[in-house]
PDB file of N, CA, C, O and CB in Angstrom:
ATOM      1  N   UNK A   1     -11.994  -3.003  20.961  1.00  0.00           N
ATOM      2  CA  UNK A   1     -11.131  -3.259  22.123  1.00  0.00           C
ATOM      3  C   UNK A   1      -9.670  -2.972  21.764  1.00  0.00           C
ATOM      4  O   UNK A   1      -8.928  -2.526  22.639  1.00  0.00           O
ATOM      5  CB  UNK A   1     -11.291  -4.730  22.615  1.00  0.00           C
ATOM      6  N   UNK A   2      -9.237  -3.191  20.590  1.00  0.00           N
ATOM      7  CA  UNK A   2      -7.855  -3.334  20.247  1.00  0.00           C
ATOM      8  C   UNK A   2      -7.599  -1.709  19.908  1.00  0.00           C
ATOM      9  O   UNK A   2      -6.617  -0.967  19.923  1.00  0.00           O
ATOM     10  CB  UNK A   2      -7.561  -4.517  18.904  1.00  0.00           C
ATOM     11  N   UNK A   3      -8.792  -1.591  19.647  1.00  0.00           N
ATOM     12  CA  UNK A   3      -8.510   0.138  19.071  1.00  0.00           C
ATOM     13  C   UNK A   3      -7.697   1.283  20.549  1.00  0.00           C
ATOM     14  O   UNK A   3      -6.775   2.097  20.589  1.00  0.00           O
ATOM     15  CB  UNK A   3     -10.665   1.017  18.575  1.00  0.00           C
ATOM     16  N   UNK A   4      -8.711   0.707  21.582  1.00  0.00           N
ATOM     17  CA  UNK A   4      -8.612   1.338  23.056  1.00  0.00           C
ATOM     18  C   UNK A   4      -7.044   0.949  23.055  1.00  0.00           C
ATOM     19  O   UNK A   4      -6.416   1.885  22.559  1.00  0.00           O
ATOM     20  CB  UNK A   4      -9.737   0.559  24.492  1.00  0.00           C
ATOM     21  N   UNK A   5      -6.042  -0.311  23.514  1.00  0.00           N
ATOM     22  CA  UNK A   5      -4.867  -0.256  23.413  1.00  0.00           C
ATOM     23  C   UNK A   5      -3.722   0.642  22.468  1.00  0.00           C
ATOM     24  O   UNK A   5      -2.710   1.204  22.887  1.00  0.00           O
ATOM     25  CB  UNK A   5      -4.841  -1.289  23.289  1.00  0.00           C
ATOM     26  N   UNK A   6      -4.191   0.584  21.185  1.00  0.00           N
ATOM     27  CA  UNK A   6      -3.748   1.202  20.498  1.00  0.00           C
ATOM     28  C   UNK A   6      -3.622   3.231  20.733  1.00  0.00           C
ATOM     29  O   UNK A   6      -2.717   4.065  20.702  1.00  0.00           O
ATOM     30  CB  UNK A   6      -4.460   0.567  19.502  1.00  0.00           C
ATOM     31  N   UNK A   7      -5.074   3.234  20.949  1.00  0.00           N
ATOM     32  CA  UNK A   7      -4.880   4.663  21.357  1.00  0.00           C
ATOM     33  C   UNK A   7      -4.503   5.205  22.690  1.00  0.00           C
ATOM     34  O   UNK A   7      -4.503   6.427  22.844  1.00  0.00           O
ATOM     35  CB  UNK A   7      -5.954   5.244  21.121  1.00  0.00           C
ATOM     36  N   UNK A   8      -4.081   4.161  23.972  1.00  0.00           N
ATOM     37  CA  UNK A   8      -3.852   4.503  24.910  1.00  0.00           C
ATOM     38  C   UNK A   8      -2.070   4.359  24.929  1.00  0.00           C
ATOM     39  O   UNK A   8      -1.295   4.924  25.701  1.00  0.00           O
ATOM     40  CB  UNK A   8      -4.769   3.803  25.807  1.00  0.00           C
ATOM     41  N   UNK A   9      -1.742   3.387  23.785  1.00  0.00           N
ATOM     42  CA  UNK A   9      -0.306   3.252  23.651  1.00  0.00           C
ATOM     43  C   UNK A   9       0.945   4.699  23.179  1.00  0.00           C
ATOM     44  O   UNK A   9       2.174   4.749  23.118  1.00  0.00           O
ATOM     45  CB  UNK A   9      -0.316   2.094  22.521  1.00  0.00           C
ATOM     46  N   UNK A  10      -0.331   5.855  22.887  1.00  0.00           N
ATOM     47  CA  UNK A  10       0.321   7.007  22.944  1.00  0.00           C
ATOM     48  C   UNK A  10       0.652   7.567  24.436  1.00  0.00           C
ATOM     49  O   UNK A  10       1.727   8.037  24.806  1.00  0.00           O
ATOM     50  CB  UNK A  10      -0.471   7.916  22.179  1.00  0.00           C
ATOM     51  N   UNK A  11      -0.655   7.383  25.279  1.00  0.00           N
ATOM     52  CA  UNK A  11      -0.253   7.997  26.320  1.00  0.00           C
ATOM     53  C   UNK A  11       0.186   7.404  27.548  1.00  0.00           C
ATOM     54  O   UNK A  11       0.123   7.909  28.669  1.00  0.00           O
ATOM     55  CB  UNK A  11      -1.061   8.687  26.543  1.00  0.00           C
ATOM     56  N   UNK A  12       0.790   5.901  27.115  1.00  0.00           N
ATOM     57  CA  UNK A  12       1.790   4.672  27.889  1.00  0.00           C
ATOM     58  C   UNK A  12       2.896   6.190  28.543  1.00  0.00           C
ATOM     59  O   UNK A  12       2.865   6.770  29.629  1.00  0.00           O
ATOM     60  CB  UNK A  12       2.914   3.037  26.298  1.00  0.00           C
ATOM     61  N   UNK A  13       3.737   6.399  27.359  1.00  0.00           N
ATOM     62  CA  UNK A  13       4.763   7.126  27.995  1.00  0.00           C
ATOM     63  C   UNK A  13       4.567   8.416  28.476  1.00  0.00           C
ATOM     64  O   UNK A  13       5.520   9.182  28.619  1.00  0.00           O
ATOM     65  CB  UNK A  13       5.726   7.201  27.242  1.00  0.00           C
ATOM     66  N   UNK A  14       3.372   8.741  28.750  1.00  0.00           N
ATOM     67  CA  UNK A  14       2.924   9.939  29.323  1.00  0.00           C
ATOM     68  C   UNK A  14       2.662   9.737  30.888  1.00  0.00           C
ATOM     69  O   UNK A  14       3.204  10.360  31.800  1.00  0.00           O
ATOM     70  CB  UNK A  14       1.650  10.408  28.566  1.00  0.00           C
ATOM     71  N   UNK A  15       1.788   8.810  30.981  1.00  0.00           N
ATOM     72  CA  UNK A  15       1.482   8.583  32.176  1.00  0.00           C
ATOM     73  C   UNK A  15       1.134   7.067  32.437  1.00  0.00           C
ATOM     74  O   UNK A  15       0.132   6.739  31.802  1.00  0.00           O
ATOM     75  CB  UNK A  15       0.476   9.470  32.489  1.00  0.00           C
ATOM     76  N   UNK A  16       1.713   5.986  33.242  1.00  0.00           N
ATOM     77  CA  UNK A  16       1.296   4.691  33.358  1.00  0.00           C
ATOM     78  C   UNK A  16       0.315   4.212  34.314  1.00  0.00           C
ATOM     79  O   UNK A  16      -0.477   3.272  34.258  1.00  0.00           O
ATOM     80  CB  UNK A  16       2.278   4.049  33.531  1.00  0.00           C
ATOM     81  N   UNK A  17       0.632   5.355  35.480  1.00  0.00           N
ATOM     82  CA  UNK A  17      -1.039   5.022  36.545  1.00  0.00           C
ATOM     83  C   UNK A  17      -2.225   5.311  35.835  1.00  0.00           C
ATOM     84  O   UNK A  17      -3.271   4.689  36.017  1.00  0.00           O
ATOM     85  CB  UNK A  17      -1.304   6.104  38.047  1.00  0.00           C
ATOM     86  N   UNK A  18      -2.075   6.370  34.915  1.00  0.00           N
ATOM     87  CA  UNK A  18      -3.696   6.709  34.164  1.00  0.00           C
ATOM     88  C   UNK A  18      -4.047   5.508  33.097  1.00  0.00           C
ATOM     89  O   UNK A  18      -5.226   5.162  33.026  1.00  0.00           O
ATOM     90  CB  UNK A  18      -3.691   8.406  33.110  1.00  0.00           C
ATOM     91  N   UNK A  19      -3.235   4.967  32.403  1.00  0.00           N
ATOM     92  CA  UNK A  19      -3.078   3.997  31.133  1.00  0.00           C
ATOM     93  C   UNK A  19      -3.276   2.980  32.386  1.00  0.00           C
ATOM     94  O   UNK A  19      -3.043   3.571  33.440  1.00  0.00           O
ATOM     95  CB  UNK A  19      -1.420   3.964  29.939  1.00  0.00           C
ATOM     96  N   UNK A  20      -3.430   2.403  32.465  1.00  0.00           N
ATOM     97  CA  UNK A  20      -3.753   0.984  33.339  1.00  0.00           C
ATOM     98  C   UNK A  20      -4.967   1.376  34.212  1.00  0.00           C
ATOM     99  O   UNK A  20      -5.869   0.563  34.010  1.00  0.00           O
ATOM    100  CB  UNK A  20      -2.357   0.419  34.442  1.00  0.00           C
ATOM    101  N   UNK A  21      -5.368   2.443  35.224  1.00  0.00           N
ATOM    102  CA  UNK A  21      -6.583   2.625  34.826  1.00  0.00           C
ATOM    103  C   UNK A  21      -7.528   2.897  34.092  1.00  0.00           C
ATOM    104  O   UNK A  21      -8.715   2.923  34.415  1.00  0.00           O
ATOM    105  CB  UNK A  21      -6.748   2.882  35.090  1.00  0.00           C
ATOM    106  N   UNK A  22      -6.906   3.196  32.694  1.00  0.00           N
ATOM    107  CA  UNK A  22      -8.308   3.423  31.456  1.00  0.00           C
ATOM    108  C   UNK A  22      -8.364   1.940  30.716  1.00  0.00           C
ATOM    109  O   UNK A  22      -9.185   1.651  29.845  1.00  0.00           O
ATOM    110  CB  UNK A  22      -7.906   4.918  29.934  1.00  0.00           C
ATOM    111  N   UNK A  23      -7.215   0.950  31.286  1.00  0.00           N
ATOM    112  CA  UNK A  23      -7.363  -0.290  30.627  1.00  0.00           C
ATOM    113  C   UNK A  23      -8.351  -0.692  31.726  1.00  0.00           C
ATOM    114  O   UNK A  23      -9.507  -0.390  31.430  1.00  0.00           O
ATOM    115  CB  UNK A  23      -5.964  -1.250  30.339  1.00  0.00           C
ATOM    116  N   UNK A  24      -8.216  -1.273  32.874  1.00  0.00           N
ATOM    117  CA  UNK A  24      -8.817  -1.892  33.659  1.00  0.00           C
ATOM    118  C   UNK A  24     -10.765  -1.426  33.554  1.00  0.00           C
ATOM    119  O   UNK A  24     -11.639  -2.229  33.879  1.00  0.00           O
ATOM    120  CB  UNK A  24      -7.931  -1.568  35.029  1.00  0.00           C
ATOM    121  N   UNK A  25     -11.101   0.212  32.963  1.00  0.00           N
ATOM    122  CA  UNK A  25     -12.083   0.378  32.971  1.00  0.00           C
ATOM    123  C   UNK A  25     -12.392  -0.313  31.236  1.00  0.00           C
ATOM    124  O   UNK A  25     -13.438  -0.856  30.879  1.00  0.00           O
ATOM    125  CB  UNK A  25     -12.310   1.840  33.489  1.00  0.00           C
ATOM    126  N   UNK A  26     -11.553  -0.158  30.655  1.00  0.00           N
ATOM    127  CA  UNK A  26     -12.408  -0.625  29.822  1.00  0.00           C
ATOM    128  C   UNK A  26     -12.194  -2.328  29.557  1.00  0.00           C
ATOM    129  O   UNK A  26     -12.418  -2.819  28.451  1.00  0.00           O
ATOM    130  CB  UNK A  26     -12.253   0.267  28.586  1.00  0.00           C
ATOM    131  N   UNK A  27     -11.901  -2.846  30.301  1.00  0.00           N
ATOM    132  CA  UNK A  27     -11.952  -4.539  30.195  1.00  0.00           C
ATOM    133  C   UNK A  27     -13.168  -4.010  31.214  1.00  0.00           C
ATOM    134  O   UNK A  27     -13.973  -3.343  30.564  1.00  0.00           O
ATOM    135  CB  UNK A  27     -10.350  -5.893  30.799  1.00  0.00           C
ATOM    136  N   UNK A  28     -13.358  -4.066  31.958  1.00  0.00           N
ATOM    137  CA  UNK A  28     -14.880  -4.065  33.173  1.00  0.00           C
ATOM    138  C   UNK A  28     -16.127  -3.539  32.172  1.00  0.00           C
ATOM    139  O   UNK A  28     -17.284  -3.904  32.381  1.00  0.00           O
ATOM    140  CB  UNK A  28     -14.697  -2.579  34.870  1.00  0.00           C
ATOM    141  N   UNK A  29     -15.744  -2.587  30.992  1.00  0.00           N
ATOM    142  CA  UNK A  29     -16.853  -2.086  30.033  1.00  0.00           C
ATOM    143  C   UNK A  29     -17.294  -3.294  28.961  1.00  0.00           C
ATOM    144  O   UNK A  29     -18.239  -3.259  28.173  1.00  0.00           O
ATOM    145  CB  UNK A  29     -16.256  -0.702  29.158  1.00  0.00           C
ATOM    146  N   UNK A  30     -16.531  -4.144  29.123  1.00  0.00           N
ATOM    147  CA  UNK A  30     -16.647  -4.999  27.870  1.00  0.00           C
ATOM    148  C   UNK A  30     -17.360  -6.461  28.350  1.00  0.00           C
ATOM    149  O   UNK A  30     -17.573  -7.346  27.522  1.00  0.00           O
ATOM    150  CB  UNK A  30     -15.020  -5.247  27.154  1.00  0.00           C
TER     151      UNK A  30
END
């Protein structure tokens, strides 16, 4: 789980609508 934050914390400043939907899917995966 912590790994998913970590690797999505690259693409925070890329894009924040996509990063909060790949969080929200993966809390619903878990």
């Amino acid at each position: 789980m912590l790994n998913v934050f970590f690797d999505l914390d690259g693409t925070l400043l890329d894009s924040q609508s996509g990063i909060i939907q790949s969080l929200q899917h993966a809390l619903t995966e878990t």
